[in-house]
PLY file of the C-alpha trace (Angstrom):
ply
format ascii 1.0
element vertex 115
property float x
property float y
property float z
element edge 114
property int vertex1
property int vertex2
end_header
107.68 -34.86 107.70
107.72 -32.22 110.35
104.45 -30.50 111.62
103.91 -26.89 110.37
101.83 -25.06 113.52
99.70 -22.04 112.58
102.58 -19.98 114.36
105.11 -20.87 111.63
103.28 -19.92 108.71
103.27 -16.50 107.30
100.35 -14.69 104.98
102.00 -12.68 102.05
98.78 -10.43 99.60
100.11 -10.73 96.30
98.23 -8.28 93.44
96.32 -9.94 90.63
97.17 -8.23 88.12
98.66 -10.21 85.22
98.13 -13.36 87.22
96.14 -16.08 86.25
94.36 -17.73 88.77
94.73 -21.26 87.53
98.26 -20.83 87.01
99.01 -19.47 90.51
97.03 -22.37 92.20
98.48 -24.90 90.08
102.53 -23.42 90.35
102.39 -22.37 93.96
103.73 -25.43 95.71
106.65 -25.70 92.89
108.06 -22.08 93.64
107.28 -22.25 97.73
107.43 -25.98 98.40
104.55 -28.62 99.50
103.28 -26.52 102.38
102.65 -23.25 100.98
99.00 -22.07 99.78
96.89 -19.82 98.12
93.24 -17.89 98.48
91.97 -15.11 96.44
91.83 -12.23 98.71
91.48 -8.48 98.39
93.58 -6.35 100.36
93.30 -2.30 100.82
90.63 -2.87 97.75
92.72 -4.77 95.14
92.25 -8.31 93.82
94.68 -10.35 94.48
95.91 -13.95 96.18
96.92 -14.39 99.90
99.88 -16.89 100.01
100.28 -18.66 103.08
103.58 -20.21 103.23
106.59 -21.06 106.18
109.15 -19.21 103.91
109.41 -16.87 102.39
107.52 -15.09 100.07
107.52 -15.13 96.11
110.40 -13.64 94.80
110.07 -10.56 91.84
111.64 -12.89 89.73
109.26 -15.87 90.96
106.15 -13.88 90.00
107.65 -12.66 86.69
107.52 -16.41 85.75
103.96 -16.29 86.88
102.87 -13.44 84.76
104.46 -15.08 81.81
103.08 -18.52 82.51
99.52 -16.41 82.91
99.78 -14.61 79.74
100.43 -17.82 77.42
97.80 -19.46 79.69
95.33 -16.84 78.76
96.35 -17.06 75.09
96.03 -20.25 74.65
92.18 -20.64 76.10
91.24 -17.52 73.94
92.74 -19.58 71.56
90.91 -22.35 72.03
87.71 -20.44 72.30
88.16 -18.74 69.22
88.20 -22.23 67.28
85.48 -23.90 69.35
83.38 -20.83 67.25
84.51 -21.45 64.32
86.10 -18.21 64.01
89.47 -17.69 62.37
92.44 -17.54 64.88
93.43 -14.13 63.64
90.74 -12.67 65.55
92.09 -13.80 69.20
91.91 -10.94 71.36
92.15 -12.13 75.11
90.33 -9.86 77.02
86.95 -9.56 74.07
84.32 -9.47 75.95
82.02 -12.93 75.41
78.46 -12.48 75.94
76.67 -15.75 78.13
73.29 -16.55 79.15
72.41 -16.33 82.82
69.31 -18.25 83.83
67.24 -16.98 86.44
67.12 -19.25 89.23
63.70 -17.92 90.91
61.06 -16.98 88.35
60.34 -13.10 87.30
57.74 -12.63 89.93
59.63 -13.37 92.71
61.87 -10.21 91.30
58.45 -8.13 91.51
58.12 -8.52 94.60
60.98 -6.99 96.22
61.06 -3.90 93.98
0 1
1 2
2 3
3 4
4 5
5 6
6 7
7 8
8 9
9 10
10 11
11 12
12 13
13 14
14 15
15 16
16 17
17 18
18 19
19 20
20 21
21 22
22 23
23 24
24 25
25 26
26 27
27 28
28 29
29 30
30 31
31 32
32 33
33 34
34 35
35 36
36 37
37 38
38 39
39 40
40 41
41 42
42 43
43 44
44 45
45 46
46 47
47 48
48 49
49 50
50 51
51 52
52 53
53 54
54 55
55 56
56 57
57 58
58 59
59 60
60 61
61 62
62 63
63 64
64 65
65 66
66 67
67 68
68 69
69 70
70 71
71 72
72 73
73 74
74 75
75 76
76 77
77 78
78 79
79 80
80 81
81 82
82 83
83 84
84 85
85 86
86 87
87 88
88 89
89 90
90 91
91 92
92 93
93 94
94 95
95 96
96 97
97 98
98 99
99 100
100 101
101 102
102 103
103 104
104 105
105 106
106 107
107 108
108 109
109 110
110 111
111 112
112 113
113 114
């Protein structure tokens, strides 16, 4: 296998929207081959991925596929959440807010103290 040197490789920003994370991380080396890879990054203040890859960069069609592998993605885990409740699946909405419970990790006082 030849060596890729930092020289070769080229950084593409790629917008977030409508992409899931999981799916881009887990697809990336099947649409830019074995040497390509992926960060979150934000660029010019949106969210989005930095590809790193010695080719070229996704295609429009390439991160269509993406979008659409993200959206059933996203379906399916609110999917999944939504019977984990107990609730019936009619009520899947993918982006409903779902309320969690942060611990603290210092106690209350040590808040206090920097106020």
């Amino acid at each position: 296998m030849p060596s890729i040197t930092g020289n070769e490789l080229k950084q593409y920003f790629v917008p977030g929207w409508g992409i899931s994370r999981n799916i881009l991380f887990s697809h990336i080396h099947f649409f830019l081959g074995p040497h390509a890879s992926v960060r979150p990054y934000s660029y010019q203040g949106r969210e989005g991925y930095l590809v790193i890859t010695p080719g070229p960069p996704l295609t429009e069609k390439q991160i269509e596929d993406l979008q659409n592998l993200s959206r059933q993605y996203e379906q399916q885990a609110a999917e999944r959440m939504v019977v984990s409740r107990g609730q019936p699946e009619e009520d899947v909405f993918i982006n409903r807010p779902i309320r969690v419970q942060q611990q603290r990790r210092c106690p209350p006082s040590y808040y206090r103290r920097y106020r």
